[in-house]
C-alpha positions as CSV (number, residue, x, y, z in Angstrom):
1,X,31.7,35.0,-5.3
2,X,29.0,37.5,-4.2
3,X,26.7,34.2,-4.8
4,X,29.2,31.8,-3.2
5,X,29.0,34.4,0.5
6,X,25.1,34.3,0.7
7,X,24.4,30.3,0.4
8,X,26.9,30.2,3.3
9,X,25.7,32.5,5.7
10,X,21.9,31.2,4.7
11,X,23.9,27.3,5.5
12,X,24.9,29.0,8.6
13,X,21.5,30.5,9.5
14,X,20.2,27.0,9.0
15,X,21.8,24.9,11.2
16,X,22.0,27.5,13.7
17,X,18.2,27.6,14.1
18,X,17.4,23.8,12.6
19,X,19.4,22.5,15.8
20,X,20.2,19.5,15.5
21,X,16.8,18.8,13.2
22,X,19.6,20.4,10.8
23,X,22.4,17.3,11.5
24,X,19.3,14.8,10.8
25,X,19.2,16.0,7.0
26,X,23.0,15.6,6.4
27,X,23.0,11.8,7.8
28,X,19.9,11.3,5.9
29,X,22.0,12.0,2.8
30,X,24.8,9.4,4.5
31,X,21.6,6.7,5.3
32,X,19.4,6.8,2.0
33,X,22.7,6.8,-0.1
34,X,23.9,3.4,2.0
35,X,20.4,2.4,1.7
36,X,20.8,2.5,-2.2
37,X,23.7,0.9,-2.1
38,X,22.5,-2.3,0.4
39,X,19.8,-2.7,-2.1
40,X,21.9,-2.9,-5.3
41,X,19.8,-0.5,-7.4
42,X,20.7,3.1,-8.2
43,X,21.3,6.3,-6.2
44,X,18.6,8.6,-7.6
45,X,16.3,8.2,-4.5
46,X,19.3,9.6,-2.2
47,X,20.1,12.3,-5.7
48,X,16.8,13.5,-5.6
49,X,17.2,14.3,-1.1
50,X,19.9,15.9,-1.8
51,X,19.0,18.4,-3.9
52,X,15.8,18.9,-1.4
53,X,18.1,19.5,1.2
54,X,20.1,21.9,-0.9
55,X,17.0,23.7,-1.3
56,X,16.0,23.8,1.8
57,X,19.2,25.3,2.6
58,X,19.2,27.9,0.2
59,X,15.7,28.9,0.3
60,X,16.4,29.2,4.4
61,X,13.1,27.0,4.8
62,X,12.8,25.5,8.2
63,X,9.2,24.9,8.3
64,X,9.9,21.5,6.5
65,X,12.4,19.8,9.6
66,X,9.8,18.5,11.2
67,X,8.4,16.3,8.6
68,X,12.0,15.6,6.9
69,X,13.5,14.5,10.7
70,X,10.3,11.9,10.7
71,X,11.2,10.1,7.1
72,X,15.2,10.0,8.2
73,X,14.3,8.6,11.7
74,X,12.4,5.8,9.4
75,X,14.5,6.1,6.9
76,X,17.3,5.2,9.9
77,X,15.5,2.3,11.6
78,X,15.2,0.6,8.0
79,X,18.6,0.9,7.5
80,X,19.0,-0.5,11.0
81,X,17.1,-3.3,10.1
82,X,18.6,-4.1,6.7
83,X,21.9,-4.2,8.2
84,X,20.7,-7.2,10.6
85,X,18.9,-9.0,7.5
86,X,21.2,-9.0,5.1
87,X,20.0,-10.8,1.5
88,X,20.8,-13.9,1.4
89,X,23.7,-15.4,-0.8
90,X,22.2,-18.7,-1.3
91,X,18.7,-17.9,-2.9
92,X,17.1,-15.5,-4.6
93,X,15.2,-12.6,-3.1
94,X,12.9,-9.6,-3.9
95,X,13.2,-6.1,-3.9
96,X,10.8,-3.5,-4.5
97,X,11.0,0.1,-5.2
98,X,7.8,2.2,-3.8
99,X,10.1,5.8,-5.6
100,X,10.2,4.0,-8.9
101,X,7.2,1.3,-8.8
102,X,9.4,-1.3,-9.5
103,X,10.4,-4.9,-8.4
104,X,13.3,-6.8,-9.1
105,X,14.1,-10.7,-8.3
106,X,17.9,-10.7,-7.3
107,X,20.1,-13.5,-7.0
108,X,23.3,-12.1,-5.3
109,X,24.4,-9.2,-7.3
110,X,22.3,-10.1,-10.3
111,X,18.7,-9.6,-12.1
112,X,16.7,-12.3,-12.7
113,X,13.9,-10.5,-13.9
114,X,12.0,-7.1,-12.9
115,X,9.0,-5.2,-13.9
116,X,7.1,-2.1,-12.8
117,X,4.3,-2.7,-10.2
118,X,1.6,-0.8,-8.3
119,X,2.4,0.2,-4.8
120,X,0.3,2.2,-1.7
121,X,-1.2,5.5,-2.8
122,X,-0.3,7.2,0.7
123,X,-3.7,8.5,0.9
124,X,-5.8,8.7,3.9
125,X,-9.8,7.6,4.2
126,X,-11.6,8.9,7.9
127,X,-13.2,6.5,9.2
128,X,-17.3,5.9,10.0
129,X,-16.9,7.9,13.3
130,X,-14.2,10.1,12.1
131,X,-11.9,9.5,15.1
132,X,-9.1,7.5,13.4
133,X,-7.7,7.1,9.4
134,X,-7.4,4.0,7.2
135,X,-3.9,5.2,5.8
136,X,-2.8,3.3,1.9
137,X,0.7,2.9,2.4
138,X,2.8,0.0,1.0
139,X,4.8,-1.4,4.6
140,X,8.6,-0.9,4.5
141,X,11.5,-3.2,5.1
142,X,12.0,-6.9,5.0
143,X,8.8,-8.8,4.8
144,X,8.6,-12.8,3.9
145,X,6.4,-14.7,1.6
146,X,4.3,-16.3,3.8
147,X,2.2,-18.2,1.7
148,X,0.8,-18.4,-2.4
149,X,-2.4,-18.9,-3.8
150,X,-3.6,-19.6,-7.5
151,X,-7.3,-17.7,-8.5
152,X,-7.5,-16.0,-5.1
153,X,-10.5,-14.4,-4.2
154,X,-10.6,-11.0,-2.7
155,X,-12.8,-10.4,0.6
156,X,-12.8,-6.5,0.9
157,X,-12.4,-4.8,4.4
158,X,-14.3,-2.4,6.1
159,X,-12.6,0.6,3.9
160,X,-13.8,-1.1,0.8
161,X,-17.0,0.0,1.5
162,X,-16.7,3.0,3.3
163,X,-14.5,4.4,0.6
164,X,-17.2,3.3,-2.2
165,X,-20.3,5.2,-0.2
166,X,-18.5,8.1,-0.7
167,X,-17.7,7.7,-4.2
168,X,-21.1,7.4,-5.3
169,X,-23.1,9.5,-2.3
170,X,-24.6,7.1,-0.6
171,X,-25.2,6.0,3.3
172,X,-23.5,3.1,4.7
173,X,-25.9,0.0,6.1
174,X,-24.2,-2.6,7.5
175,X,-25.9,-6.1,7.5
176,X,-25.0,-8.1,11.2
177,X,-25.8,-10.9,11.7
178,X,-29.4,-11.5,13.3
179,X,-30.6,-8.6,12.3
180,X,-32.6,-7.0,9.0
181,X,-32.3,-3.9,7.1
182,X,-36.0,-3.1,6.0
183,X,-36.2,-1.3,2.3
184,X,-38.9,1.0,1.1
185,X,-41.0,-1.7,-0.9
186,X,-41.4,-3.8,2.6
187,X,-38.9,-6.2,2.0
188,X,-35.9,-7.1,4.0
189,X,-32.0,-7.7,3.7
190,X,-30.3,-9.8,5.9
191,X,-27.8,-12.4,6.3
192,X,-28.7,-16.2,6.0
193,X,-25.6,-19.0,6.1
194,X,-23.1,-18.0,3.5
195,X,-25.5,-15.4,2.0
196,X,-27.2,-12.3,2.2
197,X,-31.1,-12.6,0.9
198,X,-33.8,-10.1,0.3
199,X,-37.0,-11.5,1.3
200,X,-40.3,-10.1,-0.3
201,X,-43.3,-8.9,0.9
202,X,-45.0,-11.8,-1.2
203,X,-42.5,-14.3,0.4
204,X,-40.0,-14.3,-2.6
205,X,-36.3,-14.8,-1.5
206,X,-33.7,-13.6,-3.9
207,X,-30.1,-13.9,-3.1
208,X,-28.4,-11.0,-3.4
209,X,-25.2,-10.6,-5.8
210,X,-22.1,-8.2,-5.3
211,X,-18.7,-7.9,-6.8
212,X,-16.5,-4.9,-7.0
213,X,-18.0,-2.1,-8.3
214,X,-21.3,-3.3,-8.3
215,X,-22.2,-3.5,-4.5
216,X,-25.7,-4.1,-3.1
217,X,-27.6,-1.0,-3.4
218,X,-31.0,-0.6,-1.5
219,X,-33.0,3.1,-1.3
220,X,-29.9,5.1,-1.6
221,X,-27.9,3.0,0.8
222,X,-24.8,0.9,0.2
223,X,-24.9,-2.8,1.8
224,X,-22.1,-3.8,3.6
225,X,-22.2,-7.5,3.9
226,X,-21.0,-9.3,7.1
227,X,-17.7,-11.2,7.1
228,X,-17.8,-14.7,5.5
229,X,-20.7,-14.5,3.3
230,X,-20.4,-15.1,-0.5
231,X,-21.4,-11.6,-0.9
232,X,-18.2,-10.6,0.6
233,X,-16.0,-12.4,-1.5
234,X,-14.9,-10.8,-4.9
235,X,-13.0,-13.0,-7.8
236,X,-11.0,-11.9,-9.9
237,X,-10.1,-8.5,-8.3
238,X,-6.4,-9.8,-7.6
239,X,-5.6,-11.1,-10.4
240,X,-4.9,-14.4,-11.3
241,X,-2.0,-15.4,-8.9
242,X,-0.8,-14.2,-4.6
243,X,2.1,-14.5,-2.7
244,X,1.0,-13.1,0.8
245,X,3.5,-11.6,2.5
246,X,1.4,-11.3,5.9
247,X,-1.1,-8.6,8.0
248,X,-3.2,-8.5,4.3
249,X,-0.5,-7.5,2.6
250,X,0.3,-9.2,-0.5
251,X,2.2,-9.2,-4.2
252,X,-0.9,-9.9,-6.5
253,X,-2.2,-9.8,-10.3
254,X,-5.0,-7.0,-11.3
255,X,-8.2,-6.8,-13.2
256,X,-7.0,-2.8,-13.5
257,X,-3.6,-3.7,-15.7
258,X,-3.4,0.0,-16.6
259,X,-2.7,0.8,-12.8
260,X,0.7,-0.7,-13.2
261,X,3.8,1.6,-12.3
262,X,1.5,3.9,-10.3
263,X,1.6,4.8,-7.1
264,X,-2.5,3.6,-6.2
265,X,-3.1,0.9,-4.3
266,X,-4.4,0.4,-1.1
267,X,-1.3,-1.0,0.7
268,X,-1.0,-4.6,-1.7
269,X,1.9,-4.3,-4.6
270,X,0.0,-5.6,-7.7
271,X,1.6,-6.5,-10.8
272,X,0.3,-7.7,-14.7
273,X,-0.7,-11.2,-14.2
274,X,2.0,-12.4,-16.3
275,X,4.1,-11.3,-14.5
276,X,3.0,-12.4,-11.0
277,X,2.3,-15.6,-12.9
278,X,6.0,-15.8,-13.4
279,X,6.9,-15.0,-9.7
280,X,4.5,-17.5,-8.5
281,X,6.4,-20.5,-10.5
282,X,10.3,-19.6,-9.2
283,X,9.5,-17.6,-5.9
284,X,9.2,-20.3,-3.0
285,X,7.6,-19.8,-0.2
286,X,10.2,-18.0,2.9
287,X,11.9,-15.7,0.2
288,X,12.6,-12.6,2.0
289,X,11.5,-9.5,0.2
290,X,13.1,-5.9,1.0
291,X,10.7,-3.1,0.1
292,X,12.1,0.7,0.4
């Protein structure tokens, strides 16, 4: 009883200082449970906020409103959207789950087939003048295949590189166009056609190889090619199939199979190229894919 008395008056503390921050959580509980429901997959996303919330409320601990009334206000807007779009009952469509790392290809009410994938890490990188963020997060809502591709090859953005200086301490050098990075021996890099060269104090020319992981490196500095040259184009690193979904994001195979059902990617959803390889042969192109 005694125990029963002091969750109530904390509940009443709550939303008597929350505001209506505090009103936010109880619908959030109303839109993450329809959510679940929309989607046809099980309720332990909206479980899981409510026993947060119930938390929260016990603990008395307002300092989290702020964040929480964020997500619902997203959380709202996607349920906004969903109830605009809903799936289709004459084709099959996809849904992914970025909680559980896991896909499933519906066809009204029923499976067709689902396996775990790799979604957005969430993590931040600052950027070269450290004004603005690259943030990893997997977009939510309904997306569309756009497009597919068979052996696609990779070019790696601006983070790519960034984000590998860093790993291994070293400087950044870009490459433009027109220009020449000089190296300690008295050579040069630079850019020529569809490839970036050294050239030799003795007049050798050696083109220059890069793939993931094993980047140009010259005197302690990482090379960051320009757009559209060879050295800027990495095979393999998505696996063996795409469906492209639009703005560079995409469902995709992996050369890093053990980073299935992890939350680590940089924004794409990758899956075991079997399984993508699978997706590719019965998805068409304008299937509508719901990711929450």
């Amino acid at each position: 009883m005694g125990m029963t008395t002091g969750l109530t008056a904390t509940t009443v503390r709550f939303f008597g200082h929350g505001g209506g921050v505090a009103w936010y959580l109880v619908g959030g509980m109303m839109v993450l449970t329809a959510a679940s429901t929309w989607l046809f997959v099980d309720t332990r996303v909206a479980l899981r906020f409510r026993r947060n919330v119930m938390r929260m409320v016990a603990e008395d601990n307002v300092g989290l409103l702020e964040a929480v009334q964020a997500n619902l206000q997203m959380g709202q807007q996607l349920l906004n959207e969903a109830a605009n779009a809903e799936p289709p009952t004459d084709r099959p469509y996809l849904v992914v789950s970025l909680d559980e790392n896991r896909l499933w290809l519906k066809g009204g009410s029923e499976t067709l087939f689902t396996t775990r994938v790799a979604t957005g890490s969430g993590k931040t990188l600052v950027k070269e003048e450290g004004s603005s963020t690259w943030r990893f997060d997997t977009p939510r809502g309904r997306l569309t295949v756009e497009s597919k591709e068979k052996d696609p090859v990779w070019a790696p953005p601006d983070w790519h590189f960034v984000e590998q200086a860093r790993k291994r301490g070293l400087a950044l050098a870009r490459v433009e166009r027109g220009s020449a990075i000089r190296t300690s021996d008295g050579g040069v890099i630079a850019a020529e056609g569809d490839d970036v060269v050294k050239r030799y104090p003795d007049g050798r020319r050696a083109v220059l190889d890069a793939t993931d992981g094993r980047e140009i490196v010259a005197d302690g500095r990482l090379i960051m090619p320009p757009l559209g040259t060879n050295q800027r184009r990495y095979k393999g690193v998505l696996g063996t199939h795409r469906l492209n979904l639009g703005n560079g994001y995409a469902l995709h195979g992996t050369n890093q199979p053990n980073s299935i059902g992890r939350s680590v990617s940089h924004g794409c959803i990758r899956l075991l190229n079997e399984d993508i390889e699978k997706l590719y042969d019965i998805v068409p192109v304008g299937t509508p894919i719901y990711i929450y």
